[in-house]
N, CA, C and O atoms as a Maestro MAE file, in Angstrom:
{
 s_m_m2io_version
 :::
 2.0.0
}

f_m_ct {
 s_m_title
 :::
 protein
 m_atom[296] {
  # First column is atom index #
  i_m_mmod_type
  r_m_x_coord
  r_m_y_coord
  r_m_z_coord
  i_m_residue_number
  s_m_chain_name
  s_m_pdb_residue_name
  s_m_pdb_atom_name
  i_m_atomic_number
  :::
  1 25 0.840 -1.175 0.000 1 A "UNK " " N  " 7
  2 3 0.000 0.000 0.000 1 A "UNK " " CA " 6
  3 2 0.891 1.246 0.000 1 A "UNK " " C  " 6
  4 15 1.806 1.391 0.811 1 A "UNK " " O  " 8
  5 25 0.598 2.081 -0.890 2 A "UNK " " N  " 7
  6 3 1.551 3.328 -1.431 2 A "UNK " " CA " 6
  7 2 0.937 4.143 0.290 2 A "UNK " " C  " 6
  8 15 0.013 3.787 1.021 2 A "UNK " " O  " 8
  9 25 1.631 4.962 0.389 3 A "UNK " " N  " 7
  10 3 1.889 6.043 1.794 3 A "UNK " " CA " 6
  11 2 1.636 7.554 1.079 3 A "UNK " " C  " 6
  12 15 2.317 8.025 0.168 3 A "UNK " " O  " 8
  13 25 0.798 8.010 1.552 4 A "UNK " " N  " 7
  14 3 0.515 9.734 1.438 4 A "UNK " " CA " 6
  15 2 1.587 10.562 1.591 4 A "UNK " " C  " 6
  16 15 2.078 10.121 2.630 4 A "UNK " " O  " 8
  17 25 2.174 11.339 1.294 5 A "UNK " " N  " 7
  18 3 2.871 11.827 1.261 5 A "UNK " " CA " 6
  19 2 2.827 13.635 2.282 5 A "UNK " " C  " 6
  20 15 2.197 14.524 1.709 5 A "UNK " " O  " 8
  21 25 3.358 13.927 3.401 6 A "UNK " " N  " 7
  22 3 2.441 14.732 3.956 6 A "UNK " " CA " 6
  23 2 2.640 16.405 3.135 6 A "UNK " " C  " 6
  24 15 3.697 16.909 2.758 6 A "UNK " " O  " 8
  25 25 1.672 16.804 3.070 7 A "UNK " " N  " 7
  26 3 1.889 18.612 2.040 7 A "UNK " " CA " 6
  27 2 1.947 19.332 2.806 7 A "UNK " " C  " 6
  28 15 1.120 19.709 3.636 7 A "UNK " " O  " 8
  29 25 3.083 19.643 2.581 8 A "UNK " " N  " 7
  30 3 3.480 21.213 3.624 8 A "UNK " " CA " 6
  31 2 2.838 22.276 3.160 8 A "UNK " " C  " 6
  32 15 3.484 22.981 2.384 8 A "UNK " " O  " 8
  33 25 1.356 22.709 3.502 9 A "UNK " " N  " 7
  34 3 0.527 24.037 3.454 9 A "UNK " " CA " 6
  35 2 1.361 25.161 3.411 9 A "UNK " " C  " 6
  36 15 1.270 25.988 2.503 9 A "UNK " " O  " 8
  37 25 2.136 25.246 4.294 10 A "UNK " " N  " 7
  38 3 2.935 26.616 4.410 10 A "UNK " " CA " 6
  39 2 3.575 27.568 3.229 10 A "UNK " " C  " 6
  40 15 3.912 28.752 3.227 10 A "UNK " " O  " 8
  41 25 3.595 26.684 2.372 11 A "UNK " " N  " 7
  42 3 4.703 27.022 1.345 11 A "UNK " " CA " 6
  43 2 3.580 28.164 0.305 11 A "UNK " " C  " 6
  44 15 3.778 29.195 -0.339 11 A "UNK " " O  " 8
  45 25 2.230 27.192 0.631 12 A "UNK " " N  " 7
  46 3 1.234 28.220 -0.163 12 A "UNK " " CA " 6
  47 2 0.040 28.613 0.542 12 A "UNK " " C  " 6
  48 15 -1.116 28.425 0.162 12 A "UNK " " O  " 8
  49 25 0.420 29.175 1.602 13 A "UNK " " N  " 7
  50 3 -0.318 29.887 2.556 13 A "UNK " " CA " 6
  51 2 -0.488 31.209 2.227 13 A "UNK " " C  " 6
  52 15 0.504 31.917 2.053 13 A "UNK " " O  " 8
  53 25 -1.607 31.648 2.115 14 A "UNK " " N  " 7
  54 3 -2.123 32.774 1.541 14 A "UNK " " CA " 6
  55 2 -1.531 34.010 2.613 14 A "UNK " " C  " 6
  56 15 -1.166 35.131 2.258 14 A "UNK " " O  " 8
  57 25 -1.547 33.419 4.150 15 A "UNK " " N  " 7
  58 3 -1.492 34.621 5.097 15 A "UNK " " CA " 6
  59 2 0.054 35.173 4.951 15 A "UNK " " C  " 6
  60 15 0.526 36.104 5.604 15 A "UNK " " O  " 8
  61 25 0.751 34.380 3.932 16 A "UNK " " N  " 7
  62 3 2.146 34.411 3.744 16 A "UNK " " CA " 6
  63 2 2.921 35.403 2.813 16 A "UNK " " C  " 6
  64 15 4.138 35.545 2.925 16 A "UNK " " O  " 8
  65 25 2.184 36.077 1.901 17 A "UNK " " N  " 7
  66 3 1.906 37.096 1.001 17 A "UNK " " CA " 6
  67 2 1.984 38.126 1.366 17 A "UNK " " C  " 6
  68 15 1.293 38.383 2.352 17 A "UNK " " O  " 8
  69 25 2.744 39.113 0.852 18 A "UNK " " N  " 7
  70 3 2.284 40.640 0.955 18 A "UNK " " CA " 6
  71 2 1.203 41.270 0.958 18 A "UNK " " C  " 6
  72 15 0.416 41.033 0.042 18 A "UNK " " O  " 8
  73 25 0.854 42.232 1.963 19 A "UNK " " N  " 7
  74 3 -0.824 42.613 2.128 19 A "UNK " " CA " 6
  75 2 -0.683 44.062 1.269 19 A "UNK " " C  " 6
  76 15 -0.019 45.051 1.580 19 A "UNK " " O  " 8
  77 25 -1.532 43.851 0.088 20 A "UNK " " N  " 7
  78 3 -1.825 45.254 -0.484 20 A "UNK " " CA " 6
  79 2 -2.851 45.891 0.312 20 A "UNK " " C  " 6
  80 15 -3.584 45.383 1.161 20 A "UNK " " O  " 8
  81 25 -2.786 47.079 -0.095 21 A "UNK " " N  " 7
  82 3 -4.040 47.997 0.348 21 A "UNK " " CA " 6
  83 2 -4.413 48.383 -0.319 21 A "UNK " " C  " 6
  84 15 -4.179 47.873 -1.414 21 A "UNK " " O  " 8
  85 25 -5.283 49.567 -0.281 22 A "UNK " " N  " 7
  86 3 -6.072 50.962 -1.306 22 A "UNK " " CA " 6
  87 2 -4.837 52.014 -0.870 22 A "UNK " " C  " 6
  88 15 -4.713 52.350 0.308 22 A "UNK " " O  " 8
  89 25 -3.943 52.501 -1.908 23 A "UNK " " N  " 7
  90 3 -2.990 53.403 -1.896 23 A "UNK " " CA " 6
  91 2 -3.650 54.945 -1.351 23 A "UNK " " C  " 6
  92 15 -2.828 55.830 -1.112 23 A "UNK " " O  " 8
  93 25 -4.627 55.145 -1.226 24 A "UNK " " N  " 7
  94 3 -5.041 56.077 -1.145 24 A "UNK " " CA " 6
  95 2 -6.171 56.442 0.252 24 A "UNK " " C  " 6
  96 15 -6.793 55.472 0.686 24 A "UNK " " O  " 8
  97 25 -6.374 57.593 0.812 25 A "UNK " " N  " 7
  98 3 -7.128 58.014 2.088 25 A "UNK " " CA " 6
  99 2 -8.294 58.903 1.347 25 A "UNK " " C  " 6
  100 15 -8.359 59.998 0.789 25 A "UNK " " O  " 8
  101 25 -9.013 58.022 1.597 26 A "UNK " " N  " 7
  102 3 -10.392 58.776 1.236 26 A "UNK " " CA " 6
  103 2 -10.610 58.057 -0.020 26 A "UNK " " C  " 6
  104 15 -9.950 57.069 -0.343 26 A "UNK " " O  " 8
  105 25 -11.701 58.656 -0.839 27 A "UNK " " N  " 7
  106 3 -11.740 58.387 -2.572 27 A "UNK " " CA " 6
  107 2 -11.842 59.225 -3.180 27 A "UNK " " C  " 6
  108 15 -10.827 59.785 -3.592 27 A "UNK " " O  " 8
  109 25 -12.813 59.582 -3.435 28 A "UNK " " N  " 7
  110 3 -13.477 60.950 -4.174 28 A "UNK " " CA " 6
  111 2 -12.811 62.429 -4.032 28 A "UNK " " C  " 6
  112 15 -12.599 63.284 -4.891 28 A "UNK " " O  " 8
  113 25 -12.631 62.419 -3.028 29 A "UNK " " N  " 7
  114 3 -11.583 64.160 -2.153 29 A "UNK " " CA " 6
  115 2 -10.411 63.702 -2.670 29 A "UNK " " C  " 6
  116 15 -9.641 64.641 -2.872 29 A "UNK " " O  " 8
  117 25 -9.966 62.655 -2.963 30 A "UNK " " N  " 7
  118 3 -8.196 62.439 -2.933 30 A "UNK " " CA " 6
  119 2 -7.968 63.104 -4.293 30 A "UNK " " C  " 6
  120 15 -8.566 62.852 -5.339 30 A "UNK " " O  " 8
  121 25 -6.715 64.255 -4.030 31 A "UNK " " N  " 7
  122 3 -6.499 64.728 -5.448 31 A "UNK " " CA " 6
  123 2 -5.310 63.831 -6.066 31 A "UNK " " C  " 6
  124 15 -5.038 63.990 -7.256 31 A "UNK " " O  " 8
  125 25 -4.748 63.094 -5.462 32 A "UNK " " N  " 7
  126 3 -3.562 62.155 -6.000 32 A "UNK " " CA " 6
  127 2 -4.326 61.264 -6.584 32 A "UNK " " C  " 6
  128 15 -4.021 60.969 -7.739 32 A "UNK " " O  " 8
  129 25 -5.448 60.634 -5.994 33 A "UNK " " N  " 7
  130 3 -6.172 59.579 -6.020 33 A "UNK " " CA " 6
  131 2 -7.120 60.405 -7.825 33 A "UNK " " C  " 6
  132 15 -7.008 59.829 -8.906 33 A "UNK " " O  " 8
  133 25 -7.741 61.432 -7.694 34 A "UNK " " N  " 7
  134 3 -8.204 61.920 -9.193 34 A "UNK " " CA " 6
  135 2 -7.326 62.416 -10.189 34 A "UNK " " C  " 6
  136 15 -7.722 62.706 -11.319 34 A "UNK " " O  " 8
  137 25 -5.907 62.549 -9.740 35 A "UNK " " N  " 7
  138 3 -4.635 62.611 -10.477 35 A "UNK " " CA " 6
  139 2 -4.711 61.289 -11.275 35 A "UNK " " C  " 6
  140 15 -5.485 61.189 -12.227 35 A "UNK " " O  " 8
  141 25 -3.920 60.293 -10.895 36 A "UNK " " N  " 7
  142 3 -3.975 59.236 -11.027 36 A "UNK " " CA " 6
  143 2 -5.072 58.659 -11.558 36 A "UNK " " C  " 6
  144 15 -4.885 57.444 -11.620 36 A "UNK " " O  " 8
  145 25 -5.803 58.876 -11.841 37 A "UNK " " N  " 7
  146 3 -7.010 57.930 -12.422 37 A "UNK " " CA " 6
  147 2 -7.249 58.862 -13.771 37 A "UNK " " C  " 6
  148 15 -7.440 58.305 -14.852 37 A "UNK " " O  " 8
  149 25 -7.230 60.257 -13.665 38 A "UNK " " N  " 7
  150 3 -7.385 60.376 -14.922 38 A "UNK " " CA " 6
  151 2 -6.193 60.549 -15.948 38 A "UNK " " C  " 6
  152 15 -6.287 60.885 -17.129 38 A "UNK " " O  " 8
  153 25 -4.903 60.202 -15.141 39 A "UNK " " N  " 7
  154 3 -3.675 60.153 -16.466 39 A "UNK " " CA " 6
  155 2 -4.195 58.433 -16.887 39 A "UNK " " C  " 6
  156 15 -4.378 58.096 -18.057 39 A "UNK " " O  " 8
  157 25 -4.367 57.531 -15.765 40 A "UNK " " N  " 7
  158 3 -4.561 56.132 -16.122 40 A "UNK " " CA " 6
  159 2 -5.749 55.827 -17.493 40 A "UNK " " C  " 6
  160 15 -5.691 54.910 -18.313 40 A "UNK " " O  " 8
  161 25 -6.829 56.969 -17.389 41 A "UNK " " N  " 7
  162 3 -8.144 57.030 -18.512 41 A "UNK " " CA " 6
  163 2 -7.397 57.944 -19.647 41 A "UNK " " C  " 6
  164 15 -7.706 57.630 -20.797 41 A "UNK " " O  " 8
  165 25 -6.709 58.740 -19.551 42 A "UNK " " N  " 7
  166 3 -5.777 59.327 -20.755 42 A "UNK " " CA " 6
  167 2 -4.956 58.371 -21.383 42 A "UNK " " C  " 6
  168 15 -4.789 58.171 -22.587 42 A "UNK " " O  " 8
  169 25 -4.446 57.784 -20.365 43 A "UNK " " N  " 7
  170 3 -3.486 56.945 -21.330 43 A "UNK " " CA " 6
  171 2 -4.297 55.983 -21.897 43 A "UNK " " C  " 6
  172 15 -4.260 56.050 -23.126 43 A "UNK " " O  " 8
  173 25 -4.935 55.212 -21.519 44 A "UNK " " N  " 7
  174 3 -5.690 53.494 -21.606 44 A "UNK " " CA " 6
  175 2 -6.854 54.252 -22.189 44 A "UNK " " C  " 6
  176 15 -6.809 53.933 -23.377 44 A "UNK " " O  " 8
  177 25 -7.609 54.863 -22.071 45 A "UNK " " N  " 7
  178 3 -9.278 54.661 -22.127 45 A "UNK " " CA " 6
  179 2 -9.554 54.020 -21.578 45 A "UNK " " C  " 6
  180 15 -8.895 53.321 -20.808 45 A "UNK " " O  " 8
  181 25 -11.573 54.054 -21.968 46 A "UNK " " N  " 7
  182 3 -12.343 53.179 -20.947 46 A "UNK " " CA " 6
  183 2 -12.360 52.043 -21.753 46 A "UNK " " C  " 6
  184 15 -12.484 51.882 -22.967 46 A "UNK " " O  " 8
  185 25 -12.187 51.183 -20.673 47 A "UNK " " N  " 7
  186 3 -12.158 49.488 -20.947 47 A "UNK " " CA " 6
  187 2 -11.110 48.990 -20.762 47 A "UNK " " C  " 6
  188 15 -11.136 47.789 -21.027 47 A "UNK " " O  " 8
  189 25 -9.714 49.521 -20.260 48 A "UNK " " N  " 7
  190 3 -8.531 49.133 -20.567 48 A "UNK " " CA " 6
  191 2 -8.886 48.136 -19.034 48 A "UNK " " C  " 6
  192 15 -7.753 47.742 -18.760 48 A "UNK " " O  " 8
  193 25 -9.420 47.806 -18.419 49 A "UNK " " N  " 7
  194 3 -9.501 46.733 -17.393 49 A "UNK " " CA " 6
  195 2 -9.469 45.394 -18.054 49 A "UNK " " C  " 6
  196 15 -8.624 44.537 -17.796 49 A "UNK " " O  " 8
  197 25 -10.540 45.246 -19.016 50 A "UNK " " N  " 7
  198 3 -10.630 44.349 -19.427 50 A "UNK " " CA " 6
  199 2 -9.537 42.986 -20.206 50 A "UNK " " C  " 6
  200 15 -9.546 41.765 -20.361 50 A "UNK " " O  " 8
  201 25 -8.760 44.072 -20.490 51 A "UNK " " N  " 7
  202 3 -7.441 43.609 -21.294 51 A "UNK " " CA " 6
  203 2 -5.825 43.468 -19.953 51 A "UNK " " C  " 6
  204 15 -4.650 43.127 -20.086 51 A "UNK " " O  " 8
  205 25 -6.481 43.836 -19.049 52 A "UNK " " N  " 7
  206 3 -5.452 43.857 -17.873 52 A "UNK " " CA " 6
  207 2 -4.710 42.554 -17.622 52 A "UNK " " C  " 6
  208 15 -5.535 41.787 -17.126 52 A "UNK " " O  " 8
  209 25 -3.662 42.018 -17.725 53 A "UNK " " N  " 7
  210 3 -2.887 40.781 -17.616 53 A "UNK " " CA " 6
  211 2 -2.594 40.253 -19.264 53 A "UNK " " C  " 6
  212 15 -1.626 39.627 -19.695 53 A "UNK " " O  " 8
  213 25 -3.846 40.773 -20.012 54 A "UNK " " N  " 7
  214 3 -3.045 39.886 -21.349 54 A "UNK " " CA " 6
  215 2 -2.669 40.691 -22.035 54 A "UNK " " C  " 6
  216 15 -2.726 41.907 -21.857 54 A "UNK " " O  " 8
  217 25 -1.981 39.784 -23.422 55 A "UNK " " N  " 7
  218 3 -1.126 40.753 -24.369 55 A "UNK " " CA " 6
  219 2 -1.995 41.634 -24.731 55 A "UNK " " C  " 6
  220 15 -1.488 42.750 -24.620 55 A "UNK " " O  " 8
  221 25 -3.480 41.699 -25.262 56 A "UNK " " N  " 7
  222 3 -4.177 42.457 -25.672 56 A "UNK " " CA " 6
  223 2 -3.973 44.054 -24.981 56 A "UNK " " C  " 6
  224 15 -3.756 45.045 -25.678 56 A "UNK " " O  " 8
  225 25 -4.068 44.077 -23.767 57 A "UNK " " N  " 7
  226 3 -3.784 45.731 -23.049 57 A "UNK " " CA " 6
  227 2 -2.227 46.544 -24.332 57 A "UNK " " C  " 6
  228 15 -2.194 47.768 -24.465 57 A "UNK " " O  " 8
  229 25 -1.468 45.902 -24.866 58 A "UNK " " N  " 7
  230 3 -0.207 47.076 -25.255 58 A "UNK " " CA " 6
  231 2 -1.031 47.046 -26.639 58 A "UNK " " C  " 6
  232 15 -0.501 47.800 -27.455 58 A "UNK " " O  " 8
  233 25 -2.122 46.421 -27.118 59 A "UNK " " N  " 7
  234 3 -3.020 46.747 -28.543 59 A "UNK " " CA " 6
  235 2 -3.628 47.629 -28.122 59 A "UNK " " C  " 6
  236 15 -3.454 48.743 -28.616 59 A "UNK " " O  " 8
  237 25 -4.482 47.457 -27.145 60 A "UNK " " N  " 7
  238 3 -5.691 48.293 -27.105 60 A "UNK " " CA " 6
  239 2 -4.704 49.572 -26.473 60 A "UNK " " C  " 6
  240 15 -5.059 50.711 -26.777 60 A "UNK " " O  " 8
  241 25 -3.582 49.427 -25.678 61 A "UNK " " N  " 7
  242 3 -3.645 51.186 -25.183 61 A "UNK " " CA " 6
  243 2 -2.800 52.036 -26.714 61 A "UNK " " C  " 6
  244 15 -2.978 53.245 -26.861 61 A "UNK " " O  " 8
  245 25 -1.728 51.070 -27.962 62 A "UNK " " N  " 7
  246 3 -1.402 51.845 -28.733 62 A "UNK " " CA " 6
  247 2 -2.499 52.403 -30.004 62 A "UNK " " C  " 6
  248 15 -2.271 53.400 -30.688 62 A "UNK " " O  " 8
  249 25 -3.772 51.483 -30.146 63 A "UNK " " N  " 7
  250 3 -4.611 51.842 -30.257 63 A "UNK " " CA " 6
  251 2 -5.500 52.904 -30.021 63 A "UNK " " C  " 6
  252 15 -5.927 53.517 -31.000 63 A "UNK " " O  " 8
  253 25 -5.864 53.237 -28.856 64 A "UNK " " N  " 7
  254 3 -5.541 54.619 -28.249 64 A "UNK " " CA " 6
  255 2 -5.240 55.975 -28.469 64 A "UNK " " C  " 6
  256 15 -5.893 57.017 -28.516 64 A "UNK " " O  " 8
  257 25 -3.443 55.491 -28.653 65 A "UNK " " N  " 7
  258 3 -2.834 56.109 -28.665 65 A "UNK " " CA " 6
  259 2 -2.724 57.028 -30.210 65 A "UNK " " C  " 6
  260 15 -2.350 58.138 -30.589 65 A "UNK " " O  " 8
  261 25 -3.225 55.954 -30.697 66 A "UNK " " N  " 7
  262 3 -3.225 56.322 -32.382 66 A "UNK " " CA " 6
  263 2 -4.385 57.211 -33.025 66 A "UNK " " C  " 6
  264 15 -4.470 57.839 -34.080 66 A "UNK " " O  " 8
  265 25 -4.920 57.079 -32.352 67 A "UNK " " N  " 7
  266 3 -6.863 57.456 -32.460 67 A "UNK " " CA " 6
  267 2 -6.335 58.962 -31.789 67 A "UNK " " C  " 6
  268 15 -6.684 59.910 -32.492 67 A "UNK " " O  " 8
  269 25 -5.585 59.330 -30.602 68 A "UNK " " N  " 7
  270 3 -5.779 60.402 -30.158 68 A "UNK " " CA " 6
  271 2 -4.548 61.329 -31.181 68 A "UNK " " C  " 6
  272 15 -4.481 62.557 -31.239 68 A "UNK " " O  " 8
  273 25 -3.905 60.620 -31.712 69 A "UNK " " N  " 7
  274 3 -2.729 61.326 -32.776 69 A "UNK " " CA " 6
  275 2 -3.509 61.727 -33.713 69 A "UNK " " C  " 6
  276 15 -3.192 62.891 -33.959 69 A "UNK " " O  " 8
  277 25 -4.533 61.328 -34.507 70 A "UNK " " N  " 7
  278 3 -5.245 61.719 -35.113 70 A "UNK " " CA " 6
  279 2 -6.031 62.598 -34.969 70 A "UNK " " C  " 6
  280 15 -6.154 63.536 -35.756 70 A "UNK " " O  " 8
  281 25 -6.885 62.386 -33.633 71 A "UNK " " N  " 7
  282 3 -7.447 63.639 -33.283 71 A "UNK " " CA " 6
  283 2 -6.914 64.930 -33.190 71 A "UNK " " C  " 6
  284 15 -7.262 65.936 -33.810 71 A "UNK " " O  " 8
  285 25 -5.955 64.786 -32.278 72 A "UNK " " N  " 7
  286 3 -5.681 66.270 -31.690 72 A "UNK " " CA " 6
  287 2 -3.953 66.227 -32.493 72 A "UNK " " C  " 6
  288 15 -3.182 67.093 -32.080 72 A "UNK " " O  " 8
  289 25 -3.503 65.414 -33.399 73 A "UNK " " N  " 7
  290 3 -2.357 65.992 -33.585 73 A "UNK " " CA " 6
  291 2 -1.084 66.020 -33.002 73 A "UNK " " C  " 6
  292 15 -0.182 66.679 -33.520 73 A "UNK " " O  " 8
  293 25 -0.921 65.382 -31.994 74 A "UNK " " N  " 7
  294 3 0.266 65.166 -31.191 74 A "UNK " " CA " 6
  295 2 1.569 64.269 -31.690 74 A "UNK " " C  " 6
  296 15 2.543 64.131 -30.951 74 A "UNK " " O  " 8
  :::
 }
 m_bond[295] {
  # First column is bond index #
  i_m_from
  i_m_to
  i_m_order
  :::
  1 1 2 1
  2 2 3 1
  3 3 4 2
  4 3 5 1
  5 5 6 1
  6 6 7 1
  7 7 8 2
  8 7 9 1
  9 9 10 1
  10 10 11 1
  11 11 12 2
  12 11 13 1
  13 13 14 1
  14 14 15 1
  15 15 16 2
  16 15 17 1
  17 17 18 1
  18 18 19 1
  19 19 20 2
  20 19 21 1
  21 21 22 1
  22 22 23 1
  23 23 24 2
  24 23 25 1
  25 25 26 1
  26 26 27 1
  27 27 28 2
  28 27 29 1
  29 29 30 1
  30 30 31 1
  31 31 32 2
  32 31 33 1
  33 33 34 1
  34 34 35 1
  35 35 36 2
  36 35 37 1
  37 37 38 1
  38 38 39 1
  39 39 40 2
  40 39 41 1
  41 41 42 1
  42 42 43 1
  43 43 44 2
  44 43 45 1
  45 45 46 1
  46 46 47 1
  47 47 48 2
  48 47 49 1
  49 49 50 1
  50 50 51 1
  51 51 52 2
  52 51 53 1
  53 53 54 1
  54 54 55 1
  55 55 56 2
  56 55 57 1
  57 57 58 1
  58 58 59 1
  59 59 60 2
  60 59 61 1
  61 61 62 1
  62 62 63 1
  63 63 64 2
  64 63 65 1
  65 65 66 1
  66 66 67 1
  67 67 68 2
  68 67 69 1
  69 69 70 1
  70 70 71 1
  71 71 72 2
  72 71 73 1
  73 73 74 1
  74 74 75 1
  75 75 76 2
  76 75 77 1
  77 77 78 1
  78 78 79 1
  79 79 80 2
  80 79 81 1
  81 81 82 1
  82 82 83 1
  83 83 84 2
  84 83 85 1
  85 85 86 1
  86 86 87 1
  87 87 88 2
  88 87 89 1
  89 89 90 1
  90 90 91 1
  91 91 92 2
  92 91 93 1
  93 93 94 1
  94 94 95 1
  95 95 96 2
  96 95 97 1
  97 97 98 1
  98 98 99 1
  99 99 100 2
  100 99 101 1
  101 101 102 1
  102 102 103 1
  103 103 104 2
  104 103 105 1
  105 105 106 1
  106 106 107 1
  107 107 108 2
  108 107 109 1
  109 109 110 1
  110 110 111 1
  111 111 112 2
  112 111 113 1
  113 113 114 1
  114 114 115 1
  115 115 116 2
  116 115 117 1
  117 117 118 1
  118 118 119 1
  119 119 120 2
  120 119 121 1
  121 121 122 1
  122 122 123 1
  123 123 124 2
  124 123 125 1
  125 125 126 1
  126 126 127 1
  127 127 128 2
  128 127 129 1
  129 129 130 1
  130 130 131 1
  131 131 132 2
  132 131 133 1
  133 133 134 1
  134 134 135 1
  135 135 136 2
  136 135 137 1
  137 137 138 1
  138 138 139 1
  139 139 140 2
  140 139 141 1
  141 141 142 1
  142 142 143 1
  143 143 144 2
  144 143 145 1
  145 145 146 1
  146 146 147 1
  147 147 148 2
  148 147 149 1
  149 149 150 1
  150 150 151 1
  151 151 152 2
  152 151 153 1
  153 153 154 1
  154 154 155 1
  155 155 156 2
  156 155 157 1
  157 157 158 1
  158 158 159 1
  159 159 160 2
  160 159 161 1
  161 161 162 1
  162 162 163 1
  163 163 164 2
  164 163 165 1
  165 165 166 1
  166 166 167 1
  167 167 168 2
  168 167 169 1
  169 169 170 1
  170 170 171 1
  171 171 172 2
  172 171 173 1
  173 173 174 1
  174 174 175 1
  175 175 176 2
  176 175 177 1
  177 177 178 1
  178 178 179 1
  179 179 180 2
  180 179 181 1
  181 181 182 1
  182 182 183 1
  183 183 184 2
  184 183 185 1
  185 185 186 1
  186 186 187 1
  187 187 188 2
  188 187 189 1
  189 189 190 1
  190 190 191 1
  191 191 192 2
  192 191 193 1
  193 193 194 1
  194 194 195 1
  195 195 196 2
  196 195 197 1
  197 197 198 1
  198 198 199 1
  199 199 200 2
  200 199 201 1
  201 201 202 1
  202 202 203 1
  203 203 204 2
  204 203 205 1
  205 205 206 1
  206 206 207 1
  207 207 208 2
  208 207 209 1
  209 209 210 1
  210 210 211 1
  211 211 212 2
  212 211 213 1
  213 213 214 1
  214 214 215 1
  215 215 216 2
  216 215 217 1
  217 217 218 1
  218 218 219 1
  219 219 220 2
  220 219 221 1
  221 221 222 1
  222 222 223 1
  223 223 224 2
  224 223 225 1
  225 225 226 1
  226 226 227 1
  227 227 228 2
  228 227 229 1
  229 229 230 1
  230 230 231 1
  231 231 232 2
  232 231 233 1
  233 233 234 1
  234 234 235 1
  235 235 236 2
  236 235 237 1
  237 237 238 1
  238 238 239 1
  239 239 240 2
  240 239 241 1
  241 241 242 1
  242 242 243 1
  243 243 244 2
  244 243 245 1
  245 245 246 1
  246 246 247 1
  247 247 248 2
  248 247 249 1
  249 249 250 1
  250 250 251 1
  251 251 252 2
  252 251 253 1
  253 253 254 1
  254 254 255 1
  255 255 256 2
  256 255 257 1
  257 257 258 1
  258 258 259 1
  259 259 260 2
  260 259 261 1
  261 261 262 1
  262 262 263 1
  263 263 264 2
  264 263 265 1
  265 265 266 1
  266 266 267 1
  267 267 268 2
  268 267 269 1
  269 269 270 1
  270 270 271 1
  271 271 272 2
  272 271 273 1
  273 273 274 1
  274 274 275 1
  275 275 276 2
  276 275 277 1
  277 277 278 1
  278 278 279 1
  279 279 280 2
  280 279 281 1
  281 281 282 1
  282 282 283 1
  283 283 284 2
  284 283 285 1
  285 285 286 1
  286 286 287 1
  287 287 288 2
  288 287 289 1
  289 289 290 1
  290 290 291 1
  291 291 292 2
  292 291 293 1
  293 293 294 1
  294 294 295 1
  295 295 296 2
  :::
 }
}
């Protein structure tokens, strides 16, 4: 009879991770916090969440980027 082998949990213990937070105090009042969000919607546009982790996000933001060269000329 084969023997279990025992799994050391620890190794992928979640409490073991770095704890992010919300970078920011408050929401709405934070001017770093409305800094930041609207260079992030300048650069990306809306929807750029969606594409977040795959290759698709460096299409869709030079995409973007191309659409606003056209517009305004930059």
């Amino acid at each position: 009879m084969a023997t279990k082998k025992k799994h050391n949990s620890k190794i992928y213990d979640w409490k073991c991770y770095p704890r992010t937070s919300w970078p920011y105090t408050g929401d709405i009042n934070n001017k770093k916090y409305l800094k930041d969000r609207a260079e992030l919607f300048a650069e990306a546009g809306n929807g750029w969440w969606w594409y977040t982790g795959t290759k698709y996000l460096n299409i869709h933001v030079n995409a973007i980027k191309k659409e606003r060269e056209k517009k305004y000329g930059n």
